[in-house]
VEXDREN-2710 file (C-alpha; in Angstrom, 1 decimal):
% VEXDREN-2710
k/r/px/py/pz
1/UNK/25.4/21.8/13.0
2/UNK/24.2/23.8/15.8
3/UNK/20.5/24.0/17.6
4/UNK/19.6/26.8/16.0
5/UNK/20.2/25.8/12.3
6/UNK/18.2/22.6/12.8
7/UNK/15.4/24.5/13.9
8/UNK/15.8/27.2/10.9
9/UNK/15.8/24.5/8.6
10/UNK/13.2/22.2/10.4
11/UNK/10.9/25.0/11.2
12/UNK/9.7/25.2/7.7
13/UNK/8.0/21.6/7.7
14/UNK/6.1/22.8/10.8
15/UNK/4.6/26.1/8.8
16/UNK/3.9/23.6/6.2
17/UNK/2.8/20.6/8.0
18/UNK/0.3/22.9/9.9
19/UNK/-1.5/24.0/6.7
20/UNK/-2.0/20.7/5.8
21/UNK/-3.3/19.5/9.7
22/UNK/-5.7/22.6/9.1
23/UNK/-7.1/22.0/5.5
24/UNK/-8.2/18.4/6.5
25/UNK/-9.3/18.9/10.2
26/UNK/-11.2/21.8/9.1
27/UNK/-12.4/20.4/5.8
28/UNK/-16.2/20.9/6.4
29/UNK/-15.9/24.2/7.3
30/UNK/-13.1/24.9/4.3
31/UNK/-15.6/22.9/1.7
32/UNK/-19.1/24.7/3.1
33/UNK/-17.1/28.4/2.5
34/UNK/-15.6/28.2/-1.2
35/UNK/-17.9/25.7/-2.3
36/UNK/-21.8/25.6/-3.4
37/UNK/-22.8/22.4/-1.6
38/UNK/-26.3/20.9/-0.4
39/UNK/-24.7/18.6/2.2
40/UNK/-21.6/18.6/4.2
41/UNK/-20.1/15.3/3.2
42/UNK/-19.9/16.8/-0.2
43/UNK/-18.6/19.6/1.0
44/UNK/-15.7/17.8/2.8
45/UNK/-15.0/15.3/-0.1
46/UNK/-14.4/18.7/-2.3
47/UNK/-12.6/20.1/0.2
48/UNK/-10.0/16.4/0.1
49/UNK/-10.2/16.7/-3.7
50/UNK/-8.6/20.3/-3.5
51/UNK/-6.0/18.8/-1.3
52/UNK/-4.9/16.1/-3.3
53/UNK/-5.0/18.2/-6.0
54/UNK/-2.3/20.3/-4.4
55/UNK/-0.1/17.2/-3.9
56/UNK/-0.1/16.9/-7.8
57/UNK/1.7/20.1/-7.9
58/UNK/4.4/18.6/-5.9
59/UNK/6.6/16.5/-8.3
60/UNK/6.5/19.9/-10.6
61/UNK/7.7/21.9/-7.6
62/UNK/10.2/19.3/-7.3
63/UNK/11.8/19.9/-10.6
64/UNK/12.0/23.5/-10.3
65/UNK/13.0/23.7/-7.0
66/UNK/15.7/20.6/-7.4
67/UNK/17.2/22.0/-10.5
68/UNK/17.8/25.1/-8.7
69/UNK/19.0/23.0/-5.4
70/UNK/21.7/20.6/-7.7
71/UNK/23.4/23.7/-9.4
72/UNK/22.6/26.8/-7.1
73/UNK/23.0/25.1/-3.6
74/UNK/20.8/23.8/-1.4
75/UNK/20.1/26.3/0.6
76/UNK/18.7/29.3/-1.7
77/UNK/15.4/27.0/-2.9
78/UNK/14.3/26.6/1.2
79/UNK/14.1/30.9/1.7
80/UNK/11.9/30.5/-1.6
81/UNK/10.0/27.5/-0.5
82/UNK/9.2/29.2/3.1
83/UNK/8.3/32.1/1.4
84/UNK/5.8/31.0/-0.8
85/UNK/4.2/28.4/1.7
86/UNK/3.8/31.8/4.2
87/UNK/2.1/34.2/1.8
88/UNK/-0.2/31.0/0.6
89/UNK/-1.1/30.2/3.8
90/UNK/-1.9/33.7/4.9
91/UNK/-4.0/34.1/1.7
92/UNK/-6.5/31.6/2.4
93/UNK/-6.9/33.1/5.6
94/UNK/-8.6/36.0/3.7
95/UNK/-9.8/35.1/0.9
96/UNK/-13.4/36.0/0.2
97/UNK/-16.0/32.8/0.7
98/UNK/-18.2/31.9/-2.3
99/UNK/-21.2/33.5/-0.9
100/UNK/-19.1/36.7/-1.5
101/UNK/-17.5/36.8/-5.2
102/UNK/-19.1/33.5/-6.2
103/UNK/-17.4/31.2/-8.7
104/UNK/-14.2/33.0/-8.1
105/UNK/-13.9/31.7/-4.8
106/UNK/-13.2/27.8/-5.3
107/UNK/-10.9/29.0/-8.5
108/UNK/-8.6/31.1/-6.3
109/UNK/-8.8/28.7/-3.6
110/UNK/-7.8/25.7/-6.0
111/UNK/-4.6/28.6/-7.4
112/UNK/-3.0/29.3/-4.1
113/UNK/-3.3/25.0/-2.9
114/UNK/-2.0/24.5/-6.3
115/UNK/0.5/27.4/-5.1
116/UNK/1.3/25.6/-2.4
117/UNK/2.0/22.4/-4.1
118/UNK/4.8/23.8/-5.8
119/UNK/6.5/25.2/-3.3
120/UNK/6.1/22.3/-0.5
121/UNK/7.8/20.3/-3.2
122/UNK/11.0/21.8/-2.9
123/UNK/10.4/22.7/0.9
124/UNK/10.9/19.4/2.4
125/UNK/13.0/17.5/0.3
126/UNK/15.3/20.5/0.6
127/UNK/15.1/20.2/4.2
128/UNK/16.0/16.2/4.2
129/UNK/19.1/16.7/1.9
130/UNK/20.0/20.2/4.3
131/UNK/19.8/17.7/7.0
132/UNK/21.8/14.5/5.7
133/UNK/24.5/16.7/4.1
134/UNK/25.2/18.7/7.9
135/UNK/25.1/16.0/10.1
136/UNK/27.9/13.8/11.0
137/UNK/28.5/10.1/9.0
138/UNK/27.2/8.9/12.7
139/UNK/23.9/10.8/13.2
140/UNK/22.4/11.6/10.2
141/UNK/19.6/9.3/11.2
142/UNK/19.0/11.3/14.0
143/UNK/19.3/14.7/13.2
144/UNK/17.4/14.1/10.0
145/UNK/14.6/12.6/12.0
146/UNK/14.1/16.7/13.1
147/UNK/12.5/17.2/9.6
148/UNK/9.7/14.7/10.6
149/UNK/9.6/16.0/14.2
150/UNK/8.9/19.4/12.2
151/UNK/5.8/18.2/10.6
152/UNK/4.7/16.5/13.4
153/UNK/5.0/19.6/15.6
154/UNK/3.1/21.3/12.7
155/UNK/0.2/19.0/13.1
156/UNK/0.1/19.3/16.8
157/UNK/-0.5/23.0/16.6
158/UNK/-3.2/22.6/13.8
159/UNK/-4.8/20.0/16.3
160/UNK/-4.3/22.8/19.3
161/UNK/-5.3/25.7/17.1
162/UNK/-8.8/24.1/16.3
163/UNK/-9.2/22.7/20.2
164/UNK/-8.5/26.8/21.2
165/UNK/-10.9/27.7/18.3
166/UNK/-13.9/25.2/19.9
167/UNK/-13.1/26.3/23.6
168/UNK/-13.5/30.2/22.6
169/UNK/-15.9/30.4/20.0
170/UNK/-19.6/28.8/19.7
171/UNK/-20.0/26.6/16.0
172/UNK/-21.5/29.1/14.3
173/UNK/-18.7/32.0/14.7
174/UNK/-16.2/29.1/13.7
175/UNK/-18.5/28.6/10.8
176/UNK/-18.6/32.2/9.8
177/UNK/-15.2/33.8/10.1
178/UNK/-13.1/31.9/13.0
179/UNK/-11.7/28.6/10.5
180/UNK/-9.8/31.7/8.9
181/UNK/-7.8/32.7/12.0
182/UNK/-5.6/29.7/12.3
183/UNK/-4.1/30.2/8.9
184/UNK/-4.0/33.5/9.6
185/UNK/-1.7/32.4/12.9
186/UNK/0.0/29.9/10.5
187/UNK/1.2/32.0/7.6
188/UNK/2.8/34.8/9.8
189/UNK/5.6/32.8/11.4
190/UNK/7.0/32.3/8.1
191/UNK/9.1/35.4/8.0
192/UNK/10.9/34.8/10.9
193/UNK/11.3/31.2/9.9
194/UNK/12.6/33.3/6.2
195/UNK/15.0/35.4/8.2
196/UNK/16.8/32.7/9.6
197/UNK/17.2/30.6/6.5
198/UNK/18.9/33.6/5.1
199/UNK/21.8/32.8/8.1
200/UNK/22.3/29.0/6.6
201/UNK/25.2/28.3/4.7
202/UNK/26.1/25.7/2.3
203/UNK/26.5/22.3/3.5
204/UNK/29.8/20.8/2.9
205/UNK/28.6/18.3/0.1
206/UNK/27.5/20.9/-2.0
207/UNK/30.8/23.0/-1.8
208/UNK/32.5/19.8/-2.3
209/UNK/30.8/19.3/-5.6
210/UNK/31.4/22.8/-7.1
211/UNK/34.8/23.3/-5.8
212/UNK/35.5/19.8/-7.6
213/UNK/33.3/20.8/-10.7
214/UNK/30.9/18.0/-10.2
215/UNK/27.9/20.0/-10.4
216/UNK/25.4/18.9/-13.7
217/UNK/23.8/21.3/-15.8
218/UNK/20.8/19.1/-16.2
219/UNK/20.7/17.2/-13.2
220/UNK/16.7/15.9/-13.7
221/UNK/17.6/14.6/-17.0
222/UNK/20.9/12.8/-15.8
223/UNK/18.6/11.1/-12.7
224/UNK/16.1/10.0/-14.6
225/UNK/18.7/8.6/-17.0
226/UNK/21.4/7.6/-15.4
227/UNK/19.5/6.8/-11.8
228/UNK/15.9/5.5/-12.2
229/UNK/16.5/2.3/-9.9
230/UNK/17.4/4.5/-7.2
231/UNK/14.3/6.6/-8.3
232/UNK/12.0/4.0/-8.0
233/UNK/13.5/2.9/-4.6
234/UNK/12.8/6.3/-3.3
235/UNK/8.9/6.1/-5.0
236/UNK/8.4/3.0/-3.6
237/UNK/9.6/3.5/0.1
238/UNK/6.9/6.5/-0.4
239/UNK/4.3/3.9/-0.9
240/UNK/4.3/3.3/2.8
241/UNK/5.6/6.4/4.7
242/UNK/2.8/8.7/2.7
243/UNK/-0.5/6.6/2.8
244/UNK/0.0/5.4/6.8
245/UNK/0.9/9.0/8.1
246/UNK/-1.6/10.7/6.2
247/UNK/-4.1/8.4/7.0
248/UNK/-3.5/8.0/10.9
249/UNK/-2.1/11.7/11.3
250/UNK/-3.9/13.5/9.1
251/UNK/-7.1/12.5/8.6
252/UNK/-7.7/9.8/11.4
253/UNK/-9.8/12.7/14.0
254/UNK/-12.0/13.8/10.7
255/UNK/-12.3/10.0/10.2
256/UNK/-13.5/9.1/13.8
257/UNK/-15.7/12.2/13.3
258/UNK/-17.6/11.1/10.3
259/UNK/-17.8/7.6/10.1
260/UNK/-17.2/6.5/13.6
261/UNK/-19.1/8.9/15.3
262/UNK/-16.5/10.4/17.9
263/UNK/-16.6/13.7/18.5
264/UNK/-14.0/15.7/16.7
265/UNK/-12.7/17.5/20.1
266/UNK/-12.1/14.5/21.6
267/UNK/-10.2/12.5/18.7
268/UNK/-8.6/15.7/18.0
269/UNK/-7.4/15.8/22.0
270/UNK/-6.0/11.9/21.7
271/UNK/-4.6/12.6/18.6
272/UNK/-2.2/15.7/20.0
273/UNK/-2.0/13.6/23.0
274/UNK/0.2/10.7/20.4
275/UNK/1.7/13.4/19.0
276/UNK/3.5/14.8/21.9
277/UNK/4.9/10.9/22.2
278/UNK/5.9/11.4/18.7
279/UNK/8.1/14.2/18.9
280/UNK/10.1/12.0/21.5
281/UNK/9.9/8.7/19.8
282/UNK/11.0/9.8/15.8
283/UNK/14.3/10.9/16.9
284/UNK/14.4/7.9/19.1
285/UNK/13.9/5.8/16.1
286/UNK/16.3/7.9/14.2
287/UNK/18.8/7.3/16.9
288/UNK/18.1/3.5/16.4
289/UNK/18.6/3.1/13.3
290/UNK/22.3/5.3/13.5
291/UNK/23.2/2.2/15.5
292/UNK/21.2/-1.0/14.1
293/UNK/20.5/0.1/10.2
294/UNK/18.1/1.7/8.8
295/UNK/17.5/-0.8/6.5
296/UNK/16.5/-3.3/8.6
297/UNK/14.3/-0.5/10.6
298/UNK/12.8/0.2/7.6
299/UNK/11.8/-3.6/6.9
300/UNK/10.4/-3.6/10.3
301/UNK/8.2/-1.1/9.9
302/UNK/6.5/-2.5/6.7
303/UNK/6.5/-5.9/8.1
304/UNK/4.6/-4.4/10.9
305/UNK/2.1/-2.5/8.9
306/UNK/0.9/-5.5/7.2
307/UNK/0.5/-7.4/10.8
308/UNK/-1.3/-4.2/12.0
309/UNK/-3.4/-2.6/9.9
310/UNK/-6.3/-4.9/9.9
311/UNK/-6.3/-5.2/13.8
312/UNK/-6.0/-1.6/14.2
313/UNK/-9.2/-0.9/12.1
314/UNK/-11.1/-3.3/14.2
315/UNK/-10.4/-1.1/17.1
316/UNK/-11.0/1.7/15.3
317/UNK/-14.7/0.9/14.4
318/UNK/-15.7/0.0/18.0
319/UNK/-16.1/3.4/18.8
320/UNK/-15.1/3.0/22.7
321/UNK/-11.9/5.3/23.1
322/UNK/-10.0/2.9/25.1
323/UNK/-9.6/0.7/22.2
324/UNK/-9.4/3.6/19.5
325/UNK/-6.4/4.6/21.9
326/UNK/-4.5/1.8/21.6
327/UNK/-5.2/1.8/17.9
328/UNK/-3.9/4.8/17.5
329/UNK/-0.6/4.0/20.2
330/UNK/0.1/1.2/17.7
331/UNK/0.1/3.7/14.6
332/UNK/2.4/5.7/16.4
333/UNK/4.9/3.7/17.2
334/UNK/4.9/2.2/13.5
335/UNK/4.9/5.5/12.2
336/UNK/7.9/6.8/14.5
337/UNK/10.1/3.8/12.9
338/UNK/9.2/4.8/9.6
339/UNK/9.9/9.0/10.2
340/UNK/12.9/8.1/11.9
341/UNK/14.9/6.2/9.1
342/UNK/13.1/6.8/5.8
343/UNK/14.2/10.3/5.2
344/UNK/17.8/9.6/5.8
345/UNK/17.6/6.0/3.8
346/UNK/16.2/8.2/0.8
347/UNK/19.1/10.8/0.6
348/UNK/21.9/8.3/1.1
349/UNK/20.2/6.3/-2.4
350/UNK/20.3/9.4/-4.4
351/UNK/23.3/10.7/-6.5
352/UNK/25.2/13.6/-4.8
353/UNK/25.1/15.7/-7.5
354/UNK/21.8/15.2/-8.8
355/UNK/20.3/14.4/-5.1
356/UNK/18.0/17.5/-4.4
357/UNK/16.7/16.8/-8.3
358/UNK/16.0/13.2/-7.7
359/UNK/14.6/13.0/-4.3
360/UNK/12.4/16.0/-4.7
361/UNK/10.4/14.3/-8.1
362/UNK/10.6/11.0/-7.1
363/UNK/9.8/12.0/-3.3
364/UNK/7.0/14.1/-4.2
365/UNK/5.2/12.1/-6.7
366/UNK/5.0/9.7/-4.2
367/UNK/3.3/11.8/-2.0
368/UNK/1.1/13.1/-4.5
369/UNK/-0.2/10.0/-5.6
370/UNK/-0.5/8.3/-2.3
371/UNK/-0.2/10.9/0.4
372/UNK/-2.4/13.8/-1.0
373/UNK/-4.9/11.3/-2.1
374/UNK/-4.5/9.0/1.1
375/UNK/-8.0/11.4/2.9
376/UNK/-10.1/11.0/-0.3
377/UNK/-9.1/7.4/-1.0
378/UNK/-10.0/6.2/2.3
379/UNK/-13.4/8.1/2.2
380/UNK/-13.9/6.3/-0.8
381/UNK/-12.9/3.1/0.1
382/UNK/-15.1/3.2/3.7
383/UNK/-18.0/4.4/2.2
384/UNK/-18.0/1.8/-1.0
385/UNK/-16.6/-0.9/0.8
386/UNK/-16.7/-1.2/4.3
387/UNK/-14.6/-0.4/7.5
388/UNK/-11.7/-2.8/6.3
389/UNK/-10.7/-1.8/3.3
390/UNK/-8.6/1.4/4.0
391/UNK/-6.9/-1.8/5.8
392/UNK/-6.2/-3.3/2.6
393/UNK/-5.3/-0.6/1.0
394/UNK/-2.8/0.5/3.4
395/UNK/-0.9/-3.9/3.5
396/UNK/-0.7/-3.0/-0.4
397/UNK/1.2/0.0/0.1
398/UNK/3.0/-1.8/3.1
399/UNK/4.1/-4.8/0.7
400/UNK/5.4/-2.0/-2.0
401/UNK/7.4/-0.3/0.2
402/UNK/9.1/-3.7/1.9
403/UNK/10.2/-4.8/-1.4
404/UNK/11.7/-1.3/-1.8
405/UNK/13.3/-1.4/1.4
406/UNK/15.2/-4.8/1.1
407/UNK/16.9/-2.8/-2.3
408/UNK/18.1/0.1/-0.2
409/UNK/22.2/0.5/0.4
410/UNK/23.1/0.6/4.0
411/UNK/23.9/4.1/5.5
412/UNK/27.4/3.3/5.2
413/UNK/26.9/3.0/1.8
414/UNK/26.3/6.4/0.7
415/UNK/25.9/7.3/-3.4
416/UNK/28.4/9.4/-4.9
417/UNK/27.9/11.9/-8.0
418/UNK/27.1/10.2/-11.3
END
């Protein structure tokens, strides 16, 4: 697999992972134009509620799209994906506020997330099992790891976008009509990205399977029959990998902003900051756990969660950014372990020939339920219970996905079709 394949196929998790960085960063904005409101936090928790509702969409993306990936190959669902998640994107950037066409507004904008949903679900599963399948026995870890790096690169430009947006525009423009040129900027990449995905060809797995006629007609039914231990490995390991990142990565600078009282310029400047370390240390990671196991990185990671989350929320709440820094230099190396050997981990325990089926429901309902609700919950949980229970929450989901972990195979260990 050559440079320029990895970036067709990761390039898609950028477009993706930048509508989502947008949506929540600019959830006040988002919730004040498509939604009647009297006062901006209910505006924003609207706003989180429309995202997560999105998410739900995912697992039923991830049948379509995985059916289609298990007996049409593996390439054909990511042109479809990228196309979708384009002309969403662009869409939102247009679409009249409520002031405008009223009720209609909050409907159309709930359609297209709900849209989105269902493509995202096949988008980066597809791109995972792309990955794994292309890569060498000795570097799937690592070349995998370029998905992740692809959504982190997508929140770094949503963190960029809205930093550019602040330095040219005063509040009230932003307010008005400038939130709506990011997506704009977002959504038109996407054909290129569409062009290029039409160059990909089949990855050697999948040819195997056909030429061999291993291929299954009904490939969700089969996993869920003949595969649900591996299923609820792949949900579990979710438990973690969804609730951290969205948390620290997504919504951690609207989170400073409203309840710790940082300014959202300056959280959004550390943030990018961590992630331009990121894009270094996930392939790092993935490189380490080629080498050491990604098992046993995978058990780290958790194990580490549990030690940090409660000590990272105490620097959070200070307020002083030198703390809040190394709260967040914590979360990044934790999260970089986690990108770096969870993706790979998750394809190798799936069934070849019901892989794209299996990951993509299992993968995505675990994302729905604790990654697209990951914003709201912690709003929830902070405002209801105080500053340490998002710390809670997250050893919970930490504890879930160590017992999943210590199930995995190793990566040498790689399932065959069923």
């Amino acid at each position: 697999m050559n440079k320029k394949q990895i970036l067709a196929i990761s390039l898609g998790n950028t477009l993706e992972w930048l509508d989502f960085g947008l949506i929540i960063y600019m959830a006040p904005l988002i919730g004040g134009a498509f939604f009647p409101h009297h006062h901006d936090m209910t505006a924003t928790f609207e706003t989180l509620t429309v995202f997560a509702v999105g998410f739900i969409c995912r697992p039923l993306g991830g049948i379509l799209f995985g059916h289609f990936g298990d007996t049409h190959g593996r390439a054909n669902p990511l042109r479809l994906s990228v196309l979708l998640i384009a002309l969403s994107t662009i869409l939102i950037s247009i679409l009249p506020s409520y002031k405008t066409i009223g009720w209609l507004s909050p409907v159309l904008f709930v359609l297209i997330r709900l849209a989105q949903g269902i493509s995202i679900g096949g988008e980066y599963t597809g791109v995972m099992i792309m990955l794994v399948e292309s890569a060498p026995k000795d570097k799937r870890g690592f070349i995998t790891s370029f998905a992740a790096t692809g959504a982190n690169l997508g929140f770094l430009l949503a963190t960029l976008l809205l930093v550019l947006l602040k330095m040219f525009l005063n509040p009230q423009a932003i307010a008005d009509w400038g939130w709506r040129l990011p997506f704009l900027i977002a959504g038109l990449p996407g054909i290129l990205i569409l062009y290029y995905r039409f160059r990909l060809s089949e990855t050697r797995v999948y040819s195997r399977l056909q030429a061999a006629h291993r291929l299954t007609a009904m490939p969700f039914v089969a996993v869920l029959t003949l595969a649900p231990k591996q299923l609820l490995i792949i949900l579990g390991l979710t438990c973690m990998s969804s609730s951290f990142y969205y948390i620290f990565f997504g919504f951690m600078p609207t989170y400073l902003n409203l309840f710790v009282g940082i300014p959202l310029q300056s959280s959004l400047f550390m943030q990018s900051l961590l992630l331009v370390a990121m894009l270094l240390l996930v392939p790092f990671a993935g490189f380490l756990g080629d080498r050491l196991s990604r098992k046993k990185m995978l058990l780290l990671t958790a194990s580490c969660i549990v030690l940090f989350a409660i000590p990272c929320f105490m620097l959070l709440v200070t307020a002083n950014q030198g703390p809040i820094l190394l709260a967040m230099m914590i979360a990044t190396c934790i999260s970089s372990l986690d990108q770096g050997n969870s993706l790979a981990a998750v394809v190798e325990n799936c069934p070849e020939n019901v892989r794209y089926s299996g990951i993509a429901f299992s993968y995505n309902l675990g994302m729905a339920l604790f990654g697209g609700t990951a914003p709201l919950v912690v709003s929830l949980l902070q405002a209801k219970g105080g500053v340490l229970m998002p710390a809670y929450y997250l050893i919970v989901m930490a504890c879930i996905s160590l017992l999943a972990a210590s199930r995995l195979l190793s990566h040498n260990q790689v399932l065959k079709s069923i």
